[in-house]
C-alpha positions in Angstrom: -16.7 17.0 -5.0 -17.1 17.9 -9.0 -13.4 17.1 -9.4 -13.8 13.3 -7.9 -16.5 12.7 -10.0 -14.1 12.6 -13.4 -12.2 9.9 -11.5 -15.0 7.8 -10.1 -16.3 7.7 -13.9 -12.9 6.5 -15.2 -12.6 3.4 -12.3 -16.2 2.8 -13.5 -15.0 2.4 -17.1 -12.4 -0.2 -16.0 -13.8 -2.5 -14.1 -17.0 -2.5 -16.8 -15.1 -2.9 -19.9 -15.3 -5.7 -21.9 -12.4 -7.5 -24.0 -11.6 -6.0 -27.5 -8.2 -6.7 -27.8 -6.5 -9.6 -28.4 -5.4 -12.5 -26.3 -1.7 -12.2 -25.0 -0.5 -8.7 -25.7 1.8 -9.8 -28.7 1.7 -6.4 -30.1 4.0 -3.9 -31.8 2.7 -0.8 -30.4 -0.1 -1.5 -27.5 -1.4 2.3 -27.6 -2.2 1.8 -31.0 -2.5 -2.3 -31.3 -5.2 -2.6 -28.4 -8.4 -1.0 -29.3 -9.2 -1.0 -24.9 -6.8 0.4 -24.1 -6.8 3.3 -26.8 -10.3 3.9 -25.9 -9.2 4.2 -22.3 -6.1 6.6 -23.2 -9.2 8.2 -24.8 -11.7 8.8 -22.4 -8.6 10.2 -20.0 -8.3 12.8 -22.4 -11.2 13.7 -21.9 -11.4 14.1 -18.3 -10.9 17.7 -16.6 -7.8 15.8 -14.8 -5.8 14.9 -17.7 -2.6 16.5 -16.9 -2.1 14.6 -13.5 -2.7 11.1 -15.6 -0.1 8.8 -17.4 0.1 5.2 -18.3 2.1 2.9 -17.2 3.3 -1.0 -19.0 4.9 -3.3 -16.7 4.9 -6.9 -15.6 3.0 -9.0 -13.4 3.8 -12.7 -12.7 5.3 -12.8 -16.2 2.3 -11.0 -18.2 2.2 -7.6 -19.5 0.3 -5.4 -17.0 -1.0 -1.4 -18.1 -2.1 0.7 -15.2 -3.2 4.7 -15.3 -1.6 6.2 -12.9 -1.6 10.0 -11.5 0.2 12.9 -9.6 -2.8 14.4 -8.7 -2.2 16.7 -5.1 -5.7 16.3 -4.4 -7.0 12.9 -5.7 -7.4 10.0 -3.7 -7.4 6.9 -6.4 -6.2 3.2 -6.4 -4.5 2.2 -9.7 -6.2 -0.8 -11.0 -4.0 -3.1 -12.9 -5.4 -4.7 -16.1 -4.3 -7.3 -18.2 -3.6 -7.4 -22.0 -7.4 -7.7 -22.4 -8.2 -4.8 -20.0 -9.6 -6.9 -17.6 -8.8 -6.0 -13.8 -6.5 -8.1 -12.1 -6.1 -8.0 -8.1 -2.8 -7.2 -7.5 -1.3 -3.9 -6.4 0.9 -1.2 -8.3 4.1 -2.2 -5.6 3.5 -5.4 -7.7 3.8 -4.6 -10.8 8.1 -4.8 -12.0 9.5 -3.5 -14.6 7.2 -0.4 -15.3 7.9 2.5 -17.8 5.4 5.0 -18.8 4.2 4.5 -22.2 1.8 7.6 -22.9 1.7 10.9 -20.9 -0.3 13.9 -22.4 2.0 16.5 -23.5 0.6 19.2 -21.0 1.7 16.6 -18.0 2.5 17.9 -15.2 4.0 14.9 -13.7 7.6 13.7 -13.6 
């Protein structure tokens, strides 16, 4: 039960976040250009769970999409997918085309 709560915190932080960035995501480098989403990538790292989480850009209905996703054995989680602004869009993950992971801590343990 410990190890869920880490996880339950981090949806929490998603779907209570409010717009920093940006409109559009006509950015160079959106780790670094998007100050949500670097404070997300942030507060990942600080989770005990880190090494089971990556990030993931992609597109949805035309727009750039980011989505944390995981490899965790024993976590039960639905990726939410958020918009350039890191606001939650309802879509699912099987959505989401073109995806490539664009930050992955270097002690991942996913593939």
């Amino acid at each position: 039960m410990s190890r869920i709560l880490p996880i339950l915190v981090l949806v929490l932080l998603f779907s209570c976040q409010e717009s920093e960035s940006p409109k559009g995501c006509a950015v160079a480098n959106p780790i670094e250009d998007l100050p949500w989403l670097r404070e997300e990538i942030k507060n990942t790292i600080d989770l005990n769970l880190v090494d089971y989480f990556y990030l993931i850009q992609g597109t949805y209905k035309g727009a750039t999409v980011f989505s944390f996703l995981n490899c965790c054995p024993f976590c039960r989680t639905v990726p939410q997918i958020l918009d350039c602004e890191g606001k939650v869009i309802n879509a699912f993950i099987t959505d989401v085309t073109d995806q490539k992971v664009i930050w992955r801590p270097t002690s991942s343990v996913c593939n």
